[in-house]
Jmol script that loads the backbone (N, CA, C; Angstrom):
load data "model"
ATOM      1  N   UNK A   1      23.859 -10.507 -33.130  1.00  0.00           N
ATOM      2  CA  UNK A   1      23.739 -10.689 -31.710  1.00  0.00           C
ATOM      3  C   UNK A   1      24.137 -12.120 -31.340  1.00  0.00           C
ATOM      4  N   UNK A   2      25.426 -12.605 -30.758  1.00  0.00           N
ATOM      5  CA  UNK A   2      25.886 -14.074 -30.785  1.00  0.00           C
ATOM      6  C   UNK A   2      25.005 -14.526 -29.002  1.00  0.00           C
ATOM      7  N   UNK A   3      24.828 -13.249 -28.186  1.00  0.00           N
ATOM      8  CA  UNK A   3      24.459 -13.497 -27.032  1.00  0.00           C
ATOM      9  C   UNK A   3      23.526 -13.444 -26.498  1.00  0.00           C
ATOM     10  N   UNK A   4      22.549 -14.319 -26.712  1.00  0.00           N
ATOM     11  CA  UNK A   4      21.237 -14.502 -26.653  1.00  0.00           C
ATOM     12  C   UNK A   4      21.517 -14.383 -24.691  1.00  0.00           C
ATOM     13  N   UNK A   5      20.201 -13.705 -24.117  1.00  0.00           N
ATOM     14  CA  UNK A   5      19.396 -13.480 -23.264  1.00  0.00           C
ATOM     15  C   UNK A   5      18.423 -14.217 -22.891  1.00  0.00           C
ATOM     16  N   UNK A   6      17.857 -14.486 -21.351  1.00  0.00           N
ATOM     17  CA  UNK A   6      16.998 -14.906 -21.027  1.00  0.00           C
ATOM     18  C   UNK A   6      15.580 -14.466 -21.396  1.00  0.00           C
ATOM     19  N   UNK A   7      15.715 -13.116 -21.253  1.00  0.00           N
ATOM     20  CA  UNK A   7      14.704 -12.005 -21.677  1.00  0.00           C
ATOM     21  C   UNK A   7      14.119 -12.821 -23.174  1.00  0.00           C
ATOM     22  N   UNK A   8      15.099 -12.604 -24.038  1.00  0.00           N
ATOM     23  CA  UNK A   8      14.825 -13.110 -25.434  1.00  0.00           C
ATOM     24  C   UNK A   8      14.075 -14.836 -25.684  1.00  0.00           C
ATOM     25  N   UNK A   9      14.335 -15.688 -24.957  1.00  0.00           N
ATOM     26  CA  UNK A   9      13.962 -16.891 -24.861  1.00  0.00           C
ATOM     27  C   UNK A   9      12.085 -16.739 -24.441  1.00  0.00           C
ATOM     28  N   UNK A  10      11.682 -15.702 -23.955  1.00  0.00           N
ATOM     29  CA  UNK A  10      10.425 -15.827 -23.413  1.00  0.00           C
ATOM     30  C   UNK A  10       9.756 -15.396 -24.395  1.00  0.00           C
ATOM     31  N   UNK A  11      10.514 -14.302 -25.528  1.00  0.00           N
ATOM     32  CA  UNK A  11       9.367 -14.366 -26.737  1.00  0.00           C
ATOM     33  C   UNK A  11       9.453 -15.280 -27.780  1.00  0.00           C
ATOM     34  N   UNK A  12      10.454 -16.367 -27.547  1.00  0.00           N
ATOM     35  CA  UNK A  12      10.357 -17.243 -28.407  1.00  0.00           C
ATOM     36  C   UNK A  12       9.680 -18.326 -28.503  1.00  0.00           C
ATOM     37  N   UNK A  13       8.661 -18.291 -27.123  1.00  0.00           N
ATOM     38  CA  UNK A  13       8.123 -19.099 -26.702  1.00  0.00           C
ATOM     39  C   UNK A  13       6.797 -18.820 -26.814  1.00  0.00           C
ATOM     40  N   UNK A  14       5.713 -19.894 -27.046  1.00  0.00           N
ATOM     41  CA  UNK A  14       4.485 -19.491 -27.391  1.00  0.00           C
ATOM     42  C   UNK A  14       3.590 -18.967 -26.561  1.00  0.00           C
ATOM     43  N   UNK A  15       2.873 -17.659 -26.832  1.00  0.00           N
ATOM     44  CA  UNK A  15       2.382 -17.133 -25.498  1.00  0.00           C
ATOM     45  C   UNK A  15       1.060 -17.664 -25.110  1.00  0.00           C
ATOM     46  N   UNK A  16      -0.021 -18.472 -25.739  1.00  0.00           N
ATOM     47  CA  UNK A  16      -0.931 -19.157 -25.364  1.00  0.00           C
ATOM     48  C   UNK A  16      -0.870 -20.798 -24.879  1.00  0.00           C
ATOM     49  N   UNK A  17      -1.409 -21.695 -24.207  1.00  0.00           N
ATOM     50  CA  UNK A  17      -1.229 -22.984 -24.106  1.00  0.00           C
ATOM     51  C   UNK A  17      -2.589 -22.986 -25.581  1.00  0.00           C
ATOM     52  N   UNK A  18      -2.233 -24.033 -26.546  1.00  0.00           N
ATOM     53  CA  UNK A  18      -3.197 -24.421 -27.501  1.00  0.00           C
ATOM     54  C   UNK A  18      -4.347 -24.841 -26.909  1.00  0.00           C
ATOM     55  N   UNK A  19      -5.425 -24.390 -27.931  1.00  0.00           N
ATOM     56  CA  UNK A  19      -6.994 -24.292 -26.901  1.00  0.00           C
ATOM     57  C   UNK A  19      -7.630 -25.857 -27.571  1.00  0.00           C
ATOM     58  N   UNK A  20      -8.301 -26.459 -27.027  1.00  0.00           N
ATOM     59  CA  UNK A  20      -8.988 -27.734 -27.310  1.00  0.00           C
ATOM     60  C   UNK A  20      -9.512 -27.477 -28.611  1.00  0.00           C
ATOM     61  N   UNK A  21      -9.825 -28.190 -29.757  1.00  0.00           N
ATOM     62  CA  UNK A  21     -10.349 -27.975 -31.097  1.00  0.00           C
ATOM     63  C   UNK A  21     -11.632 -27.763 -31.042  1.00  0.00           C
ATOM     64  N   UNK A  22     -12.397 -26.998 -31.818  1.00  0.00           N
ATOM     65  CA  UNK A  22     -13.697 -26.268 -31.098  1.00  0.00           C
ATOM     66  C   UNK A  22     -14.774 -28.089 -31.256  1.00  0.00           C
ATOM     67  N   UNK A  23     -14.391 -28.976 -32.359  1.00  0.00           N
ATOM     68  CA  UNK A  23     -15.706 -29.642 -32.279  1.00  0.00           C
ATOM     69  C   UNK A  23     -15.217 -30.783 -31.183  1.00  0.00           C
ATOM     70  N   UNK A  24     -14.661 -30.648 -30.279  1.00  0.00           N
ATOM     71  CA  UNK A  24     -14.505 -31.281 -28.945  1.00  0.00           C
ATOM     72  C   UNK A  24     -14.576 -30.866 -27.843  1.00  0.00           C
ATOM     73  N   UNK A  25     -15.542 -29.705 -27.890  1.00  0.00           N
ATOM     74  CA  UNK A  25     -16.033 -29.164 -27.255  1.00  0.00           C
ATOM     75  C   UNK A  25     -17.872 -28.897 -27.570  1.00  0.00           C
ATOM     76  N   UNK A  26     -18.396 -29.146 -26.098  1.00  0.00           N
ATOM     77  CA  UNK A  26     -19.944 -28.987 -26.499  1.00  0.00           C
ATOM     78  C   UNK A  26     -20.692 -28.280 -26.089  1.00  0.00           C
ATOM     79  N   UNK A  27     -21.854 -27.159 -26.418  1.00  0.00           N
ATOM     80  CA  UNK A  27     -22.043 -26.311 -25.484  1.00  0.00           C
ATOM     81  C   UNK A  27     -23.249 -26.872 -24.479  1.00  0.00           C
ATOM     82  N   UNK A  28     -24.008 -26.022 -23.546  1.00  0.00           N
ATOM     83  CA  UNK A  28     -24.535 -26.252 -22.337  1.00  0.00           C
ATOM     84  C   UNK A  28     -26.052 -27.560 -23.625  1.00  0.00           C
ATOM     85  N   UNK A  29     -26.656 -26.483 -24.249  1.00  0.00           N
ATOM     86  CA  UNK A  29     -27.571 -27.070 -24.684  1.00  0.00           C
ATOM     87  C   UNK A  29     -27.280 -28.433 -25.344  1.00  0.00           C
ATOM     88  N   UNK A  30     -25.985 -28.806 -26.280  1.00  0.00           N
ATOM     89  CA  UNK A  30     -25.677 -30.012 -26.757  1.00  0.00           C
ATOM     90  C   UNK A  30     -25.942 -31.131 -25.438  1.00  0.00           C
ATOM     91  N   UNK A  31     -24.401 -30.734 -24.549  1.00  0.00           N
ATOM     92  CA  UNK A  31     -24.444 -31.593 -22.681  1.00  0.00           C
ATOM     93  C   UNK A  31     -25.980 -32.076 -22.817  1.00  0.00           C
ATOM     94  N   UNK A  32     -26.721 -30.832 -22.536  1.00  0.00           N
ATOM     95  CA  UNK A  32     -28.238 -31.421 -21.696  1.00  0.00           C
ATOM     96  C   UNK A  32     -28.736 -32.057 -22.899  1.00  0.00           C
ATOM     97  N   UNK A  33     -28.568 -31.528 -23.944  1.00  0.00           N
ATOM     98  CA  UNK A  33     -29.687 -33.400 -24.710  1.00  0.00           C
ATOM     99  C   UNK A  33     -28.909 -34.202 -24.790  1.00  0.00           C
ATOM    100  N   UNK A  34     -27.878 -34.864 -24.632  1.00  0.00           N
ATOM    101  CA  UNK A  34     -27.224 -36.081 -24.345  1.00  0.00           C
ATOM    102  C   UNK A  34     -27.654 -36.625 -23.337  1.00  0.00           C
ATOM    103  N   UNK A  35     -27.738 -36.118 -22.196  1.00  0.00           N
ATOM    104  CA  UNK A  35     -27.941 -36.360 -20.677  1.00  0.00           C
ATOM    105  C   UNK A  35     -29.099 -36.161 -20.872  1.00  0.00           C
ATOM    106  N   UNK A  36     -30.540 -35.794 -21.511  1.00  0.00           N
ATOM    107  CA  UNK A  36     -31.623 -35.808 -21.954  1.00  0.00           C
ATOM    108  C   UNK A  36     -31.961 -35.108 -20.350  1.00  0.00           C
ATOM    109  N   UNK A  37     -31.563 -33.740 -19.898  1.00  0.00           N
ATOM    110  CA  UNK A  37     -32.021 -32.825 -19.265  1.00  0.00           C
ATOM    111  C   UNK A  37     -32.009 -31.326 -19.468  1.00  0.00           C
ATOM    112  N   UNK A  38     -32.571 -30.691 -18.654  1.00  0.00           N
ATOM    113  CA  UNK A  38     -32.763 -29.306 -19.111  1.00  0.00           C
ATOM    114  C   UNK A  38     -31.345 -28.488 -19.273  1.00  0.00           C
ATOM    115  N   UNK A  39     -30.933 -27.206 -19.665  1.00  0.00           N
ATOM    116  CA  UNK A  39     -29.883 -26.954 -19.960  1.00  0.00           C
ATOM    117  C   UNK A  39     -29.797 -26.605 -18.521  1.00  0.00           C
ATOM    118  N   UNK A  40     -30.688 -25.633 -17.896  1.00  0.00           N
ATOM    119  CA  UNK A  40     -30.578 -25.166 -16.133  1.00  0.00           C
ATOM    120  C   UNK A  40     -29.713 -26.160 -15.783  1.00  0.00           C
ATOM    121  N   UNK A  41     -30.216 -27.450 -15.541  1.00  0.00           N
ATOM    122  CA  UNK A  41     -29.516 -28.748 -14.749  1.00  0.00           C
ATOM    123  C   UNK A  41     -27.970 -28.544 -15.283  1.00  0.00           C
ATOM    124  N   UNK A  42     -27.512 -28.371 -16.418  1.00  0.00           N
ATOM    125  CA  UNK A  42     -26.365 -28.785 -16.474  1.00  0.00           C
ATOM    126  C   UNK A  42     -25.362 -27.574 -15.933  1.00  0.00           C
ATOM    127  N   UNK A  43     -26.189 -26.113 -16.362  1.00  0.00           N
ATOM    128  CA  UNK A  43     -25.567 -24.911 -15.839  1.00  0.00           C
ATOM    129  C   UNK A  43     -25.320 -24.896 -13.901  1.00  0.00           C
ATOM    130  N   UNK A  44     -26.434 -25.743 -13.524  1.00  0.00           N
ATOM    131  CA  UNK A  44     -26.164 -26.181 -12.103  1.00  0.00           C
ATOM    132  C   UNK A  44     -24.906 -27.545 -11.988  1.00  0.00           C
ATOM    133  N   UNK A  45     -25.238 -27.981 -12.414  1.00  0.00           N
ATOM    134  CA  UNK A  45     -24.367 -29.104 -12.466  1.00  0.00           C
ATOM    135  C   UNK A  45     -22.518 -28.155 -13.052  1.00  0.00           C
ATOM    136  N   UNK A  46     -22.720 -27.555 -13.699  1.00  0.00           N
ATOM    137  CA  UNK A  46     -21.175 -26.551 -14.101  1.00  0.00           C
ATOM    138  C   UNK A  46     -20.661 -26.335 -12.443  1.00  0.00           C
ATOM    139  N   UNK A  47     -21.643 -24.822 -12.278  1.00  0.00           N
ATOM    140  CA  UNK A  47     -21.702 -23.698 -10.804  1.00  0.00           C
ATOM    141  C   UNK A  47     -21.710 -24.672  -9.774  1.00  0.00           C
ATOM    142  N   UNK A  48     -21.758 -26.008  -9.611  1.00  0.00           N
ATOM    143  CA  UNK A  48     -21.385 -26.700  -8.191  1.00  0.00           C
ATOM    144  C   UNK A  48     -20.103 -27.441  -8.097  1.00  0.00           C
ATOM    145  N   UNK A  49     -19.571 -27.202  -9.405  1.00  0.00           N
ATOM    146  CA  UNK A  49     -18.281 -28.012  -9.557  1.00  0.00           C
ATOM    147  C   UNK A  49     -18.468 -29.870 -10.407  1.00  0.00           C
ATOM    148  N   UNK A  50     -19.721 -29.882 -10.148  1.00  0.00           N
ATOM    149  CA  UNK A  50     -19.733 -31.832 -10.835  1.00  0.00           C
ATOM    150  C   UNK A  50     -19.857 -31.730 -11.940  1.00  0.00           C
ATOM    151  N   UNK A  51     -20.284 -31.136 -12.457  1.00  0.00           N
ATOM    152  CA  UNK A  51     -19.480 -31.019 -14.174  1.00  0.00           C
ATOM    153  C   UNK A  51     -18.218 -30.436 -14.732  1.00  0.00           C
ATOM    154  N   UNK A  52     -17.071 -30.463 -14.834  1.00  0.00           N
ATOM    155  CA  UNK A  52     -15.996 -30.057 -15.373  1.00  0.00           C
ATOM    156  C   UNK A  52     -16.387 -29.158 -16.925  1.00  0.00           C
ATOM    157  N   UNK A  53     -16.176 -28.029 -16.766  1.00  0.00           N
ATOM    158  CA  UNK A  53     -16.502 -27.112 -17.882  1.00  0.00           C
ATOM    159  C   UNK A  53     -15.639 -25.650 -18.231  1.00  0.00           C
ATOM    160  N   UNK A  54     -15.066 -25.230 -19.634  1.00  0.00           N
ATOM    161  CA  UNK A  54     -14.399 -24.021 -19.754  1.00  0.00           C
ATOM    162  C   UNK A  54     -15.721 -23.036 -19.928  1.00  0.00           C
ATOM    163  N   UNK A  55     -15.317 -21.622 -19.035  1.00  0.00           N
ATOM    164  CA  UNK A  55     -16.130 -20.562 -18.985  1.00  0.00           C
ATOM    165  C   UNK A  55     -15.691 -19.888 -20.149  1.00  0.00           C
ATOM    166  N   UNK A  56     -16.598 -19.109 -21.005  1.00  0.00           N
ATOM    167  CA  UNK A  56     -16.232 -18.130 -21.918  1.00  0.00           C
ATOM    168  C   UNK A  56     -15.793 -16.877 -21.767  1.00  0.00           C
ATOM    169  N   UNK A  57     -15.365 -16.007 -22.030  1.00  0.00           N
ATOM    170  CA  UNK A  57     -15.324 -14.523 -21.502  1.00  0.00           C
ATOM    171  C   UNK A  57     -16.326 -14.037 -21.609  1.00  0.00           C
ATOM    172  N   UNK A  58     -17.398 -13.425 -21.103  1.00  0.00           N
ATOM    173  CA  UNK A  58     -19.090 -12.642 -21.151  1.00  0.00           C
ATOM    174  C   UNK A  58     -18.780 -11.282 -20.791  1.00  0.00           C
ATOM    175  N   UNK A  59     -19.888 -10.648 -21.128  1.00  0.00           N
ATOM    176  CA  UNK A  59     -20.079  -9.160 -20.314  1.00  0.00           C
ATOM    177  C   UNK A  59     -21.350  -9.139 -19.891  1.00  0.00           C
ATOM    178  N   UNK A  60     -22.347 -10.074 -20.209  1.00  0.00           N
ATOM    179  CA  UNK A  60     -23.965 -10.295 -19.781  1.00  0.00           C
ATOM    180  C   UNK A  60     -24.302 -10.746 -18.306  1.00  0.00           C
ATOM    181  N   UNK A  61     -25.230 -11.380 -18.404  1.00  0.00           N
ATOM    182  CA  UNK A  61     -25.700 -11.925 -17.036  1.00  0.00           C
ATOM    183  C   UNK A  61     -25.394 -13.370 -17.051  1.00  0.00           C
ATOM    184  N   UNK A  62     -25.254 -13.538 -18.054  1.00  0.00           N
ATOM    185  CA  UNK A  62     -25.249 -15.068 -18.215  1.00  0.00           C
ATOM    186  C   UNK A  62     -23.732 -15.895 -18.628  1.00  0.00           C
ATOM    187  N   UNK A  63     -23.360 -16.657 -18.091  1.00  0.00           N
ATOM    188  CA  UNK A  63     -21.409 -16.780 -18.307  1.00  0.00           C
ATOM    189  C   UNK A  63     -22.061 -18.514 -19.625  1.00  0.00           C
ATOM    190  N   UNK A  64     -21.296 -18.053 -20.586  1.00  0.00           N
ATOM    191  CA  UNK A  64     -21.146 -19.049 -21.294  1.00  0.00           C
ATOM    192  C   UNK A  64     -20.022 -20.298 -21.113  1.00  0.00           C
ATOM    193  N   UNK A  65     -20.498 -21.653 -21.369  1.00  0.00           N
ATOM    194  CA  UNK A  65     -19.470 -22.699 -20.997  1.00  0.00           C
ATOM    195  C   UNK A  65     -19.908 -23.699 -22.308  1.00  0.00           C
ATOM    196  N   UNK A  66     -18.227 -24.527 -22.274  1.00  0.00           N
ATOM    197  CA  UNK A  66     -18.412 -25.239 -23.380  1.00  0.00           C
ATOM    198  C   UNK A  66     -17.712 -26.571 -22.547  1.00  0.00           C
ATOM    199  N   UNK A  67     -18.246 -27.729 -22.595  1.00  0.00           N
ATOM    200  CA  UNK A  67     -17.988 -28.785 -22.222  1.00  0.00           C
ATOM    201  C   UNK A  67     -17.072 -29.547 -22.905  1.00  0.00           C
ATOM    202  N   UNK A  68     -16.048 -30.279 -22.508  1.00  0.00           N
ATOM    203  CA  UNK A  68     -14.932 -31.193 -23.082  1.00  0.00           C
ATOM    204  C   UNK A  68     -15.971 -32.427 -23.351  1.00  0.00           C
ATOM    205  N   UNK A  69     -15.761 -32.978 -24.826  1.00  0.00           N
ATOM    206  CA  UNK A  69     -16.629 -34.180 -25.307  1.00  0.00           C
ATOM    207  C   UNK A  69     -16.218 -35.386 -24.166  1.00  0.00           C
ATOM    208  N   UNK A  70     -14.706 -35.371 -24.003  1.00  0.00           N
ATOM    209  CA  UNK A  70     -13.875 -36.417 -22.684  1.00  0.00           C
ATOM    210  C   UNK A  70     -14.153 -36.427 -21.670  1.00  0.00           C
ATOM    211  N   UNK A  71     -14.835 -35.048 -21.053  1.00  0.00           N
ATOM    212  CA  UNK A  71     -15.680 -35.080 -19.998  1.00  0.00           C
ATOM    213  C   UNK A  71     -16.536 -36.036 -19.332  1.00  0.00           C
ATOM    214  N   UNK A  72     -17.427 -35.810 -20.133  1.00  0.00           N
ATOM    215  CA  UNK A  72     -18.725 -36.637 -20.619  1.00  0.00           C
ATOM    216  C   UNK A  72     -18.475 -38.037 -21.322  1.00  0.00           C
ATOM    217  N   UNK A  73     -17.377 -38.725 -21.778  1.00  0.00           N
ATOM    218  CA  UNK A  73     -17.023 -40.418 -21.682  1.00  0.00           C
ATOM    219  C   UNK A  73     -16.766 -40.355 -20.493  1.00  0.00           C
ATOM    220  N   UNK A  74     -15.687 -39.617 -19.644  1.00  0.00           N
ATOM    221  CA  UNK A  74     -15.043 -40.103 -18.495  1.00  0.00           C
ATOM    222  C   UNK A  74     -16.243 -40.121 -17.284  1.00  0.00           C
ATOM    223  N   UNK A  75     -17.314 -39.120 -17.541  1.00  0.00           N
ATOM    224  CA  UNK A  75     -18.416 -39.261 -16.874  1.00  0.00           C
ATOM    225  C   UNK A  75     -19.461 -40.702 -16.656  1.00  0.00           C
ATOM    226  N   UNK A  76     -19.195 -41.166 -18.214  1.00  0.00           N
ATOM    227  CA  UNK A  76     -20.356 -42.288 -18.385  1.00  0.00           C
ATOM    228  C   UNK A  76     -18.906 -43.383 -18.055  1.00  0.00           C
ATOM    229  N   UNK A  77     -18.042 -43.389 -18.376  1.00  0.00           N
ATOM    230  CA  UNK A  77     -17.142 -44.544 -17.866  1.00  0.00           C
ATOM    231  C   UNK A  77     -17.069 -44.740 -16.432  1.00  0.00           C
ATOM    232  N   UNK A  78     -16.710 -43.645 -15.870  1.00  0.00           N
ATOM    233  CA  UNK A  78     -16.889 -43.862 -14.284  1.00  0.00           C
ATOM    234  C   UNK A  78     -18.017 -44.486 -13.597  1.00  0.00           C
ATOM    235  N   UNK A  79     -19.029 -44.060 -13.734  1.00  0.00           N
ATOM    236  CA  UNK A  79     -20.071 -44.205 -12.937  1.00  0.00           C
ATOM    237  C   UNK A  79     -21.304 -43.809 -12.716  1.00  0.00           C
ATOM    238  N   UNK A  80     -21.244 -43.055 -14.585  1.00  0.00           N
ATOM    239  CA  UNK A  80     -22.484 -42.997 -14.933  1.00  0.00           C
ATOM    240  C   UNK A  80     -23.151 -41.353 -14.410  1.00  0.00           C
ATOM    241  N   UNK A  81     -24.424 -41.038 -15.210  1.00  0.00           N
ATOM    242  CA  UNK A  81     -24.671 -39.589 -14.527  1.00  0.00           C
ATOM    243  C   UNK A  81     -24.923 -39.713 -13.666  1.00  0.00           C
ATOM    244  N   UNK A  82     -25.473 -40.714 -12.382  1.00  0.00           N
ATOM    245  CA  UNK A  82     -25.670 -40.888 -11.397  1.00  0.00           C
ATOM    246  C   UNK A  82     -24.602 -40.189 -10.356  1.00  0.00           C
ATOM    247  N   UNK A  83     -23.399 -40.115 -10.470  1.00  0.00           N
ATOM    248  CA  UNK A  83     -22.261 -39.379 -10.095  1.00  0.00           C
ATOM    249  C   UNK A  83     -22.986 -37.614  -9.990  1.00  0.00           C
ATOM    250  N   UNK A  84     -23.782 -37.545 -10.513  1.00  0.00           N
ATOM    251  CA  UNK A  84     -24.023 -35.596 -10.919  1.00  0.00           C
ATOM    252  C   UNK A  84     -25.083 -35.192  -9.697  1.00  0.00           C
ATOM    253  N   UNK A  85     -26.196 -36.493  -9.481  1.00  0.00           N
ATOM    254  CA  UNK A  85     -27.114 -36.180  -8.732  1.00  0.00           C
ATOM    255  C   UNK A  85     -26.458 -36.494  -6.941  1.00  0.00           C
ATOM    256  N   UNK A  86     -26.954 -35.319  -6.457  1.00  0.00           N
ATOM    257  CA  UNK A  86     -26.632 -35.528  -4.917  1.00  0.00           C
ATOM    258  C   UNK A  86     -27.375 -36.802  -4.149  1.00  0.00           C
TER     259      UNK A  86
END
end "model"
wireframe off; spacefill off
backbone 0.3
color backbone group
């Protein structure tokens, strides 16, 4: 086949973006003892948007999230958790 296709170029291409390496990522309970609060707080702190967090896929009641470790420097570099509380 000398005549490669557009079609053909899209499976040559990788079909996921590469996912963050799992130990740079932290889950809800790690977050809250760093921040030495309850896990609730941080699951609130996710659901209002002031925490930056990836959702897991669930089928429960409860949506799992795992926090970027960079998050949480860029959190304490900025301006501290004080930034989280209204």
């Amino acid at each position: 086949m000398a005549h490669q296709t557009q079609a053909d170029d899209i499976y040559s291409e990788p079909k996921t973006k590469e996912l963050d390496h799992p130990s740079e990522l932290l889950t809800v309970h790690e977050v809250a003892q760093r921040l030495r609060v309850d896990d609730t707080t941080v699951r609130r702190w996710i659901k209002s948007g002031a925490l930056d967090a990836v959702a897991l896929p669930h089928s429960g009641k409860r949506c799992g999230y795992r926090v970027r470790k960079h998050t949480l420097t860029a959190l304490f570099n900025e301006s501290g958790a004080r930034s989280l509380i209204p």
